[in-house]
Each structure stands twice: as C-alpha cells, then as structure tokens.
C-alpha positions as CSV (number, residue, x, y, z in Angstrom):
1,X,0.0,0.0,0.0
2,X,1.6,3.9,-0.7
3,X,2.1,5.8,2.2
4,X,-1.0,8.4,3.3
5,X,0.3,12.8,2.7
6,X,-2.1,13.6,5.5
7,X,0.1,14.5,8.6
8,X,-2.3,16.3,9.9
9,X,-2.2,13.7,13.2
10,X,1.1,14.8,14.3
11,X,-0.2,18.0,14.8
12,X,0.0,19.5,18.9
13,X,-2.6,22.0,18.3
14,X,-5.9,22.0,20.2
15,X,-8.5,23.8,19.9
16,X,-10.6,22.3,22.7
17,X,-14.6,22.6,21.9
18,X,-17.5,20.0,23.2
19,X,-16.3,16.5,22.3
20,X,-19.6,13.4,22.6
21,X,-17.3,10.7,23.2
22,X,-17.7,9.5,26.7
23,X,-15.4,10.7,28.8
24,X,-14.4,13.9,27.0
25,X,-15.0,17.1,28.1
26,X,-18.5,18.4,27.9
27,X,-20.4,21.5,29.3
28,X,-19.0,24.9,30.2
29,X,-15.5,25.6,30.6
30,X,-14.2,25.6,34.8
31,X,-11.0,25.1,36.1
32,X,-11.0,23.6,40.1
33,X,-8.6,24.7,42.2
34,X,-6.5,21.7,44.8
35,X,-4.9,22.9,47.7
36,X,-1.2,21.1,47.9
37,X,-0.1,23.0,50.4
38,X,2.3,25.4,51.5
39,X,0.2,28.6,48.8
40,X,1.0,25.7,46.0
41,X,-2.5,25.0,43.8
42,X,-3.0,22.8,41.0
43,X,-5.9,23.7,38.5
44,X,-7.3,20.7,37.3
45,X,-10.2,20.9,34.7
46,X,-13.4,20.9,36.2
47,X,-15.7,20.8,33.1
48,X,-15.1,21.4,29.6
49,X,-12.0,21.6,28.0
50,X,-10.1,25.2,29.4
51,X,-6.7,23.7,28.4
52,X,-3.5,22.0,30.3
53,X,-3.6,21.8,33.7
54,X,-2.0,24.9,35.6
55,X,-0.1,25.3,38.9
56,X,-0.4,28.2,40.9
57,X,1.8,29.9,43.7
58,X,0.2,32.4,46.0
59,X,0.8,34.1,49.2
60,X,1.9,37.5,50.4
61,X,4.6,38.1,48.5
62,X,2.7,37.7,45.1
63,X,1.4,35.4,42.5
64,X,2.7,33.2,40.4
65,X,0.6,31.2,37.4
66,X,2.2,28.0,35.5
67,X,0.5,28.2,31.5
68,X,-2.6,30.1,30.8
69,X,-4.9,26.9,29.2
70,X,-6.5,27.6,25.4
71,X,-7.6,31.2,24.3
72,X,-11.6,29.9,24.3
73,X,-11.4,30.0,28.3
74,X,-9.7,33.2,28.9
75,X,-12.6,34.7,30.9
76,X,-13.0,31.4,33.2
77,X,-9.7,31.2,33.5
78,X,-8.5,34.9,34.3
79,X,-11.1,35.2,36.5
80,X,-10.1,31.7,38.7
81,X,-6.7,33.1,39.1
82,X,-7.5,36.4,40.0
83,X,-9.7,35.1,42.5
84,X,-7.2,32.4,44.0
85,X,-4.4,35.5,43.7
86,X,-7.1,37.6,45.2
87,X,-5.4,40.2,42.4
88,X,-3.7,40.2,39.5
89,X,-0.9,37.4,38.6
90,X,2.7,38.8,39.2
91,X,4.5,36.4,36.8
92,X,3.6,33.3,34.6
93,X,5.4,30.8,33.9
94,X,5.5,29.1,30.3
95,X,6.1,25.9,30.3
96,X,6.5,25.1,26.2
97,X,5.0,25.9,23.2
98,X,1.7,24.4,22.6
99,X,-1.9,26.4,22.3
100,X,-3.4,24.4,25.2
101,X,-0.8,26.1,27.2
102,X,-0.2,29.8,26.1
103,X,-3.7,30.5,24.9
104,X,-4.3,33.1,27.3
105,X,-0.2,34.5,27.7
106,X,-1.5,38.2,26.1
107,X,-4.5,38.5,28.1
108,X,-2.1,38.3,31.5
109,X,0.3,40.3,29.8
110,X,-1.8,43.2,28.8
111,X,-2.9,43.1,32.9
112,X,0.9,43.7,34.0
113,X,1.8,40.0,34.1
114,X,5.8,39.1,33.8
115,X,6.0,36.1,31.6
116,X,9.0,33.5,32.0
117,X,10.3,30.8,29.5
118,X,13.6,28.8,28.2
119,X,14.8,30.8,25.9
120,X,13.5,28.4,23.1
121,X,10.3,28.4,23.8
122,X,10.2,32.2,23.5
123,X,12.0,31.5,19.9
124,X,9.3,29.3,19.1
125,X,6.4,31.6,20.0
126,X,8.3,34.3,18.0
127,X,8.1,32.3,14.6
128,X,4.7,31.0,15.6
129,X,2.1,33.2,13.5
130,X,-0.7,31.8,15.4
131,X,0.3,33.1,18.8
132,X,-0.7,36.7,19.8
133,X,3.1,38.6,20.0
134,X,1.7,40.2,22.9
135,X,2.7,37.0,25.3
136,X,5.7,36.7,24.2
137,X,7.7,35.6,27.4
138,X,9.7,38.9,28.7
139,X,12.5,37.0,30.5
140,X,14.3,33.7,29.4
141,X,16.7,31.6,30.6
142,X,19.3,28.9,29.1
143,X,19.4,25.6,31.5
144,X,17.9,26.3,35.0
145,X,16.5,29.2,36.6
146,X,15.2,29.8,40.5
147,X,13.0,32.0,41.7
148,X,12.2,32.7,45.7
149,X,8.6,33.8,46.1
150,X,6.5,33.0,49.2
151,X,8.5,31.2,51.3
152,X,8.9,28.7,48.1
153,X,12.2,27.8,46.4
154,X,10.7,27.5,42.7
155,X,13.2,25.7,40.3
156,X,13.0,25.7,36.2
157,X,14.3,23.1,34.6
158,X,14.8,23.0,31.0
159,X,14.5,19.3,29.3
160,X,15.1,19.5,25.3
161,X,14.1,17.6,22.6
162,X,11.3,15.4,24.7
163,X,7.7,16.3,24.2
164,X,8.7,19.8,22.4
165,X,11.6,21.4,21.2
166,X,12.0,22.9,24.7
167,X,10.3,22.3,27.7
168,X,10.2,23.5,31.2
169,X,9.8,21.6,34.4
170,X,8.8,23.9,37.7
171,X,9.8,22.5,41.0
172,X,8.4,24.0,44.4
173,X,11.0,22.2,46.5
174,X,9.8,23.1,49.7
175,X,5.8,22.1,49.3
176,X,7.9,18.9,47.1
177,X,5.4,19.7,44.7
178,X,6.8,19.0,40.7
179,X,4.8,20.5,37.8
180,X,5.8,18.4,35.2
181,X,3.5,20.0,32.3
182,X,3.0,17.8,29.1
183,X,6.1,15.7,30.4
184,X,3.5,13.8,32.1
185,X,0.2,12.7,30.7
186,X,-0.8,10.5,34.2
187,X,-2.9,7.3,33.2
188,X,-3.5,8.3,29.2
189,X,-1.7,8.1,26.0
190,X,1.3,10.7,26.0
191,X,1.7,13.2,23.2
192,X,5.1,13.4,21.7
193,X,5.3,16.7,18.8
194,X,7.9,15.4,16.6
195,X,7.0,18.6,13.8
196,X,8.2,20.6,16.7
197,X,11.2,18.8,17.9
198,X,10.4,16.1,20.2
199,X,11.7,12.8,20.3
200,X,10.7,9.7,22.3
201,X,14.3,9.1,23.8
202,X,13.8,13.0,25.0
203,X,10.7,12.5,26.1
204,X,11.7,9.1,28.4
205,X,15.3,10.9,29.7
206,X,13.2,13.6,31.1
207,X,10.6,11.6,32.4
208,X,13.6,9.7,34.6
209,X,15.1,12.6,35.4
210,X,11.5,13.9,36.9
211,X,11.3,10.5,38.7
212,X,15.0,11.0,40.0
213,X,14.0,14.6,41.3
214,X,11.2,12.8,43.2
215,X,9.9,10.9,46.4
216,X,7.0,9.0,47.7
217,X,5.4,11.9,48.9
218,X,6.3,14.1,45.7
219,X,3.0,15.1,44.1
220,X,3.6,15.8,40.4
221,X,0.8,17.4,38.7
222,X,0.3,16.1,34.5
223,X,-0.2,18.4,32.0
224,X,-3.0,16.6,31.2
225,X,-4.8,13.6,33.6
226,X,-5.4,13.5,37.7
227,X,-2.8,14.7,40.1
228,X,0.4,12.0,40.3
229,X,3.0,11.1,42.2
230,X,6.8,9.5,41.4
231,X,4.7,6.0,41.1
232,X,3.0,7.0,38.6
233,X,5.8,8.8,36.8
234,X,7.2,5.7,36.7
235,X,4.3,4.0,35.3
236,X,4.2,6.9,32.6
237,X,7.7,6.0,31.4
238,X,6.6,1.9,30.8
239,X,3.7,2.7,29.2
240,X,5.7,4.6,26.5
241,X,8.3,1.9,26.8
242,X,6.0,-0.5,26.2
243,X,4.7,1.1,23.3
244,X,7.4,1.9,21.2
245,X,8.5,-1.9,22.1
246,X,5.5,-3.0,20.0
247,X,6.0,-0.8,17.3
248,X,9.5,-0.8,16.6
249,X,9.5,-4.8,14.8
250,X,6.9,-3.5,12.5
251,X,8.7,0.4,11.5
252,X,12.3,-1.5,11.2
253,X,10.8,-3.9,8.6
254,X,9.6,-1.1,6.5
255,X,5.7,-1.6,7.3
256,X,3.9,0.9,5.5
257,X,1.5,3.4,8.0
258,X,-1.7,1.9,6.7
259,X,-0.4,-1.5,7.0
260,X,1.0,-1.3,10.7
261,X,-2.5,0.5,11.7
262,X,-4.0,-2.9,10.2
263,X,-1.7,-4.6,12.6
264,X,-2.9,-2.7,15.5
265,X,0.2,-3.2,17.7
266,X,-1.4,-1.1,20.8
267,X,-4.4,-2.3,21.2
268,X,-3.1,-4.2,24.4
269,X,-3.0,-0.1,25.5
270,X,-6.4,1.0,24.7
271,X,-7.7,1.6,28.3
272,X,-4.9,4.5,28.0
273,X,-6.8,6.1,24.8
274,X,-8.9,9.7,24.9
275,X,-10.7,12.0,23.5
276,X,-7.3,13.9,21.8
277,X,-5.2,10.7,21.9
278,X,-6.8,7.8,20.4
279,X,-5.0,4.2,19.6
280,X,-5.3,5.2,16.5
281,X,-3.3,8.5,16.4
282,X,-1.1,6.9,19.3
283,X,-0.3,4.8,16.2
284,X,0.3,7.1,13.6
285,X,2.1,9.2,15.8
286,X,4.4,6.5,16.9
287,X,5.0,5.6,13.5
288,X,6.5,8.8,12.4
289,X,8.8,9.3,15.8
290,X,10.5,5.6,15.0
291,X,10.4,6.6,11.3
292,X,12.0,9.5,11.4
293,X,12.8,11.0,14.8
C-alpha cells in the first residue's frame, strides 16, 4: 500500500470545543482549584475543555501562574486566578510551546503579568504566527532558573528535545510539589510533537530525570490527567516503553503506516486512549517518531 500525505495527526494544536465521546470534556469551561499545600495549587479541569492543567503559587509576597490553558477559556480562567491570587498574577510561567498552554499569555500580559520561559520556547512563539506577539515571554533563561517567592524555592528546569523542542519543568522544592507539564500525561496516551522537535528518547530521559528529582510523597501534577505522584511517573515511562517496544519490529521492517495500523500493535494499551489521543493516532504518531525521529 503507498504511504498516506495527510500529517495532519502529528499536529500539537488543540483547539478544545464540546467533544460526545464519553469521557471527553462536555459542558462549560471551569477550572477547580487543589490545595497542595504550603500557597501551591493545581488547577485541574473541572468541566469542559479550558486547556492544560496549571499550577499556581500564591501568598503575600505575590502570584505566580504555570501556563494560561487555550484562548476559548480566557474569561473562566482569568477570573479563577485572579480570585485564587485575590489580584492580578505577578508572573507566569511558560512551560512550552503548545496552544493548550499559552492561549491566554496576552491576556495576563496586557494586565501587568511578567511572563518566563527557556529561551527556546520564547523562539518558538516568536516564529509561531498563530500566537498573539503580545505573550511573548519577557525574561528567558538557558538551563535552569530559581525563583524565591512566598516562602517557596521554585526551580526551572529546562528538558530539550522530549515532548517539544524545549520544555520547562517547575519545581516548588519546599511544598515537594513537581509541575511536570506535558512531560506527564498521568494514566493516558502521552503526546510526543515530533514537527516541533520532540523525540521519544527525549521524552523518556526527562521523564527519569523527573522521577529521579522525586519521592513517595512528591505530588507531580500532569499536564493533562489527575494529580500524580513518582509511582505514577514511573508508570508513565513503561507505558511509552511498552509502546514503542510493539511498534519498533513493525517500523524496522519497512511496514507501510496503513499497514502497521492494520496490525494494530497497541491495542493491548487501549484503556490509555482519549478524546485527543486515540489508539489510532497513538499509532500514527508513533510511527513517524521511529520513522524518522
């Protein structure tokens, strides 16, 4: 069979919307807000689809925000962390590149917010004609990065190469709280962008080195599934393992796409599919990382 043009399921973007699958996201946009401790909040999606999940850090001293969700949400979303804040959000952190993640970055930065990001990521926003200029992060950095804020050592940690080009761990080390962002999909299929640099051998070293950075108690919020811990880190890093073990016999005999989706090497992993992720794209996507990342 000839190979399929369309590569239009390696694609990061999401747009959100209603999905009718059960289990997707239906209903009105909310983000819930989980007390971790120590002024450290995860914002996990309530209902509807208002992006990645985002970390918070608030306290006397200020606010700090982790992503901004998808541009559909910006009034739920501004309005959850201004509440939390009780004011406006000092600084934001960026975590990579994707929409579901700096949809709302020139909204906070039009209300005084100081936006953060590895130098890359800012690169990749700047040649990115579907992000609003306007969020373009103000201060970068090269490898690691600390900031002190409320009692709270926050370390950045910069992973290349993995699920983006460039993507940014945050690390509250005294709540031991890890925001691992789309370096963590907890208890679904993973998204890897290969288009925009990342590579499943990134994607697993960073993983480990998240696990390494971890303890029992460590709670690691996902960029997209419940609130994890180094367990299910760990479990993360054999499910990808497991998967690109059952594709890789089929890619290195030169299986066309069409026929290796006919083969249907994951379907031992379809409890882990979902409404952006199906076995189906896990597939494709797969397919091309082997191929040609």
């Amino acid at each position: 069979m000839t190979e399929t043009t369309d590569r239009s399921f390696l694609r990061g973007h999401s747009d959100g919307g209603v999905w009718d699958k059960a289990g997707a996201p239906t209903g009105a946009d909310a983000w819930k807000p989980v007390d971790l401790g120590q002024g450290v909040y995860m914002l996990e999606v309530d209902s509807g689809n208002p992006g990645g999940t985002l970390g918070m850090l608030v306290g006397d001293e200020g606010a700090l925000l982790i992503d901004t969700g998808l541009q559909k949400a910006v009034d739920v979303t501004l309005s959850t962390t201004e509440n939390l804040a009780g004011g406006p959000v000092n600084y934001l952190i960026t975590t990579h590149l994707h929409g579901d993640h700096v949809g709302c970055n020139a909204n906070y930065a039009a209300a005084g917010t100081t936006i953060i990001s590895h130098q890359a990521t800012r690169e990749a926003l700047l040649n990115d004609d579907t992000f609003d200029q306007a969020g373009l992060p103000v201060l970068t950095f090269k490898d690691t990065a600390s900031l002190h804020l409320n009692g709270q050592t926050v370390e950045l940690i910069h992973y290349p190469n993995a699920h983006t080009v460039s993507d940014t761990i945050v690390h509250f080390v005294e709540a031991n709280v890890i925001h691992a962002a789309d370096l963590f999909f907890n208890k679904i299929y993973p998204f890897i962008d290969l288009e925009n640099g990342g590579s499943i051998d990134g994607f697993l070293a960073a993983q480990r080195k998240v696990i390494d950075l971890a303890n029992d108690e460590t709670k690691i919020i996902a960029g997209h599934g419940p609130m994890g811990s180094k367990a299910d880190m760990q479990a993360a890093v054999s499910l990808m393992e497991g998967i690109r073990e059952a594709m890789e016999p089929l890619v290195s005999r030169g299986m066309t796409l069409e026929d290796v989706l006919k083969e249907n090497p994951l379907a031992p992993f379809e409890k882990f599919s979902w409404f952006h992720i199906t076995t189906e794209r896990m597939t494709k996507i797969v397919y091309f990382l082997l191929k040609e990342g």
